[in-house]
N, C-alpha and C positions, 0 to 999 in steps of 0.2 A: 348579282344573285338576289338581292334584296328587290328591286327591280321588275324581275321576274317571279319573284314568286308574289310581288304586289297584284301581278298582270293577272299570272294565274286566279289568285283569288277573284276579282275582280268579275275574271270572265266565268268563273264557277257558279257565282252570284247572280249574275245574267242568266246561264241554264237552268237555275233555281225557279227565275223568275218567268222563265218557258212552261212553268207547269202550272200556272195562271198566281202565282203565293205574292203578295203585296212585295214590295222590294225591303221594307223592313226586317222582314219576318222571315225573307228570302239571306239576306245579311246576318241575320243571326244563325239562320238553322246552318250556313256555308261555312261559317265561324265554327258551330257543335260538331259539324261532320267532320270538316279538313283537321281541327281540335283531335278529337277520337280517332279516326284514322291515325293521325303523328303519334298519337301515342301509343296506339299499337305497334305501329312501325319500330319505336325508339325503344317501345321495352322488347322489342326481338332483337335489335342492335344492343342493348344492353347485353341479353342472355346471351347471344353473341360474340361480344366482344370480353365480357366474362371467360367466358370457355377457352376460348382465343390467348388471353390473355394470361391465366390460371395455368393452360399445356404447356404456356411458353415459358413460364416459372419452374414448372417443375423440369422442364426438360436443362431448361439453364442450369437449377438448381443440383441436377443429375453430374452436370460434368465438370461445376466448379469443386475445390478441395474444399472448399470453407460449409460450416452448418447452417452461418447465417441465413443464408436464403430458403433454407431447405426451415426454418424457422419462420421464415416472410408467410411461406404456402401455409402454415399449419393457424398463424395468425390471421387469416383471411385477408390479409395483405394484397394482394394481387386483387381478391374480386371489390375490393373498396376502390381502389385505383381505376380499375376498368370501369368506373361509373362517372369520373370525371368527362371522359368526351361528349356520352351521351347529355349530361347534364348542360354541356357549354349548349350543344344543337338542341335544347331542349329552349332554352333560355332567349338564344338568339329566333328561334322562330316565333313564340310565343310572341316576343316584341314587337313582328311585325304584324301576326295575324290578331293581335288584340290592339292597336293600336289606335282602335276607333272608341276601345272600351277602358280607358284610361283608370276608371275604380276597378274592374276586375282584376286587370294589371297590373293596377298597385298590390291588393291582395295575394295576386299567386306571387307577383319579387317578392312579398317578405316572408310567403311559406318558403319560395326556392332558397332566401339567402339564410333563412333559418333551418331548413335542412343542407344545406351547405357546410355550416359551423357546425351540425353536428358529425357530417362527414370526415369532416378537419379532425374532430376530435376521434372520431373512431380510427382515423389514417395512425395519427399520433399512438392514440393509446395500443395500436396493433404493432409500434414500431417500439414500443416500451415494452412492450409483452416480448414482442421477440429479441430486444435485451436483456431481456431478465432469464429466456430460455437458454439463450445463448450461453451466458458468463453461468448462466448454474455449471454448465458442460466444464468449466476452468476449475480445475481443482483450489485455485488462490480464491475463488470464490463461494466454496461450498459451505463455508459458514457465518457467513454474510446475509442480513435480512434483507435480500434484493425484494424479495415482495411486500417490505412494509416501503423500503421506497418507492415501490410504482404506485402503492397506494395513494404515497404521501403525494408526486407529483402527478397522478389524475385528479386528485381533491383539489389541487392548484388550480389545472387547465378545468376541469370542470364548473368552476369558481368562477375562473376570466370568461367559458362559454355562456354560462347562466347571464352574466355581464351582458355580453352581446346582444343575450336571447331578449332579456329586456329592450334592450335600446331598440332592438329592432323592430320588437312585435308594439311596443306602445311611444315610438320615434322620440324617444327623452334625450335630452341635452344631458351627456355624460358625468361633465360638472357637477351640475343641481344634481342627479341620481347617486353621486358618488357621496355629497352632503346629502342626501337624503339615508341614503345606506348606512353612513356617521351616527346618523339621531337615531336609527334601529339599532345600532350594534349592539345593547343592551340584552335585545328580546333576543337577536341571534346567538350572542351566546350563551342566553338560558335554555335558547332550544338545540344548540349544537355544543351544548356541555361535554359529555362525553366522546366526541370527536375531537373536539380541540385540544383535549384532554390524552387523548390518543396521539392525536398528532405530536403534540410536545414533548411527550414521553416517546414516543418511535426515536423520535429527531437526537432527542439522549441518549437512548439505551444504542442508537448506533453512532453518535460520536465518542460517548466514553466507552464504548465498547462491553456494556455491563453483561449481553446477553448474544450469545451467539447461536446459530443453529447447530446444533447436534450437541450443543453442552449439557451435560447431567446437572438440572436443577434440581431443588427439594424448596418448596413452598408450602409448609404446614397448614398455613389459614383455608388454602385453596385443597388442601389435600393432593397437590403434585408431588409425585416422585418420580424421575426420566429422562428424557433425553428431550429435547427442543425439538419440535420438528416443523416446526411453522412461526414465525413472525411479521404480524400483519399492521394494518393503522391502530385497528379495535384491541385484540386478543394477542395472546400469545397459546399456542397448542403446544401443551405435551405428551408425550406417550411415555406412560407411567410404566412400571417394570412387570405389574400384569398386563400388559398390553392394552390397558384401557387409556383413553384419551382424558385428561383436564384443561380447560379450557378456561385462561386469567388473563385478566383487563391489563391491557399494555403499561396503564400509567402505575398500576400498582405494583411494576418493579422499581422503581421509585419513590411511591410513598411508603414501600411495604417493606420487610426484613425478607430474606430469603438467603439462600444457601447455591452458590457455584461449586462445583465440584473440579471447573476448568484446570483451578492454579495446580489442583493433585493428578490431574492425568497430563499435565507437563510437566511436571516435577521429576524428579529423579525415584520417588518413589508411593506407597500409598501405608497412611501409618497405621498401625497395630498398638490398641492402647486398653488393656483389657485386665482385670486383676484375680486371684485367688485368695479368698478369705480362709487365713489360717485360726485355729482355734488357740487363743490366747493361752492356756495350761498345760501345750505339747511345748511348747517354748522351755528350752534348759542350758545350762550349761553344759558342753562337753567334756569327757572324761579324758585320756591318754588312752584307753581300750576304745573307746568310742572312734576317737581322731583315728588312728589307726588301723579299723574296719573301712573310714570312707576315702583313706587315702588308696583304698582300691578302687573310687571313682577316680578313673582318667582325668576329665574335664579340671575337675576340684582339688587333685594332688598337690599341684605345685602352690597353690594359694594356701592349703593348710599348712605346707612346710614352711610357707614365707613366714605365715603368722606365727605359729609354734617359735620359731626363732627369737621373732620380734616380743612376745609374752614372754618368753624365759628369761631374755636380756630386759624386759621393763621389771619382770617381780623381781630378778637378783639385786638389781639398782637399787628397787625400795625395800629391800629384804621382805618381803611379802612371806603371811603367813600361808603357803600353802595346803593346809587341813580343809581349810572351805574354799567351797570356787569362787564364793563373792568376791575376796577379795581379790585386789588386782586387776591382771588384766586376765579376760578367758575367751577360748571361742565358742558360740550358741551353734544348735544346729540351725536353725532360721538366719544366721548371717552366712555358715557354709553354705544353707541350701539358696541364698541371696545370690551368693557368689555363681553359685555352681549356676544357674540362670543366664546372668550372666555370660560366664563364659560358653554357656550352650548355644546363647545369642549366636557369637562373634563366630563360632562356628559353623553357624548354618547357610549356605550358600543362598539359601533364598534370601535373607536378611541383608540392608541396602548397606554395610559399614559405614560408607561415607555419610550416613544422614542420622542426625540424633538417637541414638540409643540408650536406653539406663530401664534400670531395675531398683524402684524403691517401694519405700513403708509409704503406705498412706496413714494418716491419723486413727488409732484402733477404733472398732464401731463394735456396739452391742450383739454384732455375729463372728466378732474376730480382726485379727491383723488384714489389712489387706497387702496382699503383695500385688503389684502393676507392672506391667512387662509393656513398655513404652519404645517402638523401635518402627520401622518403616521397610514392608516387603519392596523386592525388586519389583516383581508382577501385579501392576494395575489391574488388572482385569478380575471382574469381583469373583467369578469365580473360582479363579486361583486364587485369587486371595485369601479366600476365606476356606479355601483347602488348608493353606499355610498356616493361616490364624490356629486351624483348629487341630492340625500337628500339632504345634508348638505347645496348645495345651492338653493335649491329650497328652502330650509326652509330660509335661510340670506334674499333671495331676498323678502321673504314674509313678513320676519320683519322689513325691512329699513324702510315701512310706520307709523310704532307705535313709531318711534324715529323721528319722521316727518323731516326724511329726503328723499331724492332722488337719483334714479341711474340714472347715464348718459347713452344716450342711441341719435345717429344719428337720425336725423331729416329722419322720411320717405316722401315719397311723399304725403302720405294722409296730414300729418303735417302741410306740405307747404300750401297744396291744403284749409285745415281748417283756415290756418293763414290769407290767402289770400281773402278767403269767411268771412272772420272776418270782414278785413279790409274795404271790400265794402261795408261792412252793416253800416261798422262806419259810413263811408262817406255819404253813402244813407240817 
């Protein structure tokens, strides 16, 4: 073959030299012509064998059960592939019909072998793209930051490419380049701070598992509130709860405090921690008429009788003077109305039993007692959730009057304004 297309030339260069052109100048222009011809030829075999190539993907891709491949077609898989043969007969001719032109020669190998390594790397990174599409399709993988790894390993092979591109475009002994790269490594990472930075931080947040896709974070500094939907080398994307997107630097879940939300929507349940400020001066002791009106609250019945019991047998013990309530033992409404909470708790089918529950005092503050209703709904989902939440208080706030007590609540201006219209009437 070689041979023959030697002859060919040869004899092409002769008819050149039939149109009276010096044999030189005949050699070269036979060179430009059969040159330009071949590569019109080769880039029609290319678009060719693209087309060819790309039918025969999809058709394949048609009757296997698998996605993979139907994933190859969408990465441009096939038409990177279809460029290899063209490229071998590209290479192999050129060798011979430049072979009298030994510096051109040189020059086009190390365009050809420098666009080769970047072929490699587009084959590669099309084969990583269509893993990454692939395992998204796997439910065991949907929240997994598959595309900060393909990040992380293109920055690799990009790395080792960049590598090649050198040695090849300015023929360096890899050795000496590899120490020479050592004594820059200084300037590289002040100029590839932020990636390297990224990188590190990817390589973390997916070994210790700190950050998954679709996890509900909350990152105050950044102003995220949302769900994860992206994790890459640089960034991490979320979509915040008005549907706007924030956009925070990879390493800074690591250097930074932030809030997962993961451990509560695996949990058994999501807590409810919320209080009622009562007004310190509706607080009293109970009567025996009193006690005996709320033991027609169901909930609170049998807790009043226990205690009644348990107060009558502690004052006869110490002969207590019963004229006043202080002494002894008494029951308040603020500990019935404690109780009664409580047990409205244990009663509500939305409320998780199995997970910490309780009803206390907080330390009184200058608007009142507070009471805290500290318990964990069944239903994660914040909109039921907070359905529940606001039962639960809509119903507290409606009983505080049957234990004739009061919520603290700021003076409004109407307040004032009635306080004031009070007072002049007194006076009047």
């Amino acid at each position: 073959m070689a041979y023959q297309l030697e002859t060919y030339l040869k004899d092409f260069t002769r008819y050149i030299e039939g149109w009276g052109i010096l044999p030189f100048y005949a050699e070269m222009l036979s060179v430009f012509i059969n040159g330009f011809i071949f590569i019109l030829l080769l880039a029609l075999l290319d678009k060719l064998l693209k087309r060819v190539i790309v039918e025969a993907f999809k058709i394949f891709s048609n009757k296997t059960k698998t996605s993979f491949d139907d994933f190859l077609v969408l990465t441009n898989f096939p038409r990177y592939i279809a460029h290899i043969i063209p490229l071998a007969i590209f290479k192999w001719f050129f060798i011979q019909l430049l072979v009298d032109y030994q510096v051109t020669l040189y020059w086009l190998l190390k365009a050809f072998n420098i666009y080769v390594i970047l072929l490699i790397l587009k084959i590669i990174r099309s084969l990583l793209r269509t893993s990454r599409d692939y395992f998204q399709t796997k439910k065991q993988f949907h929240d997994k930051p598959l595309q900060s790894y393909l990040q992380v390993t293109m920055l690799f092979l990009w790395g080792i490419g960049i590598f090649f591109f050198v040695l090849e475009l300015f023929d360096r002994n890899a050795m000496n380049f590899v120490i020479e790269l050592g004594a820059a490594s200084a300037v590289i990472l002040l100029i590839f701070k932020d990636t390297i930075l990224g990188f590190v931080a990817s390589i973390q947040v997916s070994i210790n598992d700190i950050v998954r896709i679709g996890d509900w974070i909350t990152f105050s500094k950044y102003g995220a509130d949302g769900n994860v939907s992206e994790i890459n080398l640089a960034t991490v994307r979320v979509q915040n709860w008005d549907m706007t997107y924030t956009t925070i630097p990879t390493y800074s879940l690591i250097s930074d405090s932030f809030q997962n939300w993961r451990g509560m929507q695996e949990s058994g349940g999501r807590r409810i921690k919320r209080a009622v400020f009562i007004k310190q001066n509706s607080v009293k002791f109970l009567t025996s008429k009193e006690l005996s009106e709320l033991k027609k609250i169901q909930l609170v019945a049998p807790y009043i009788e226990h205690m009644e019991k348990e107060v009558n047998r502690s004052n006869r013990k110490h002969d207590v003077d019963d004229s006043l309530a202080i002494n002894g033992l008494n029951q308040t409404n603020l500990g019935v109305f404690r109780k009664y909470i409580d047990a409205y708790l244990y009663e509500n089918p939305a409320i998780n039993k199995d997970l910490f529950l309780m009803v206390r005092h907080l330390p009184p503050t200058s608007q009142g007692i507070p009471i805290e209703v500290f318990c964990f709904s069944h239903d994660k989902r914040w909109e039921n959730y907070e359905h529940i939440q606001a039962d639960i208080f809509d119903h507290i706030i409606a009983a505080v009057g049957y234990f004739d007590l009061e919520i603290f609540e700021e003076p409004s201006s109407k307040d004032i304004t009635n306080f004031l219209t009070h007072q002049q009437d007194i006076k009047g």
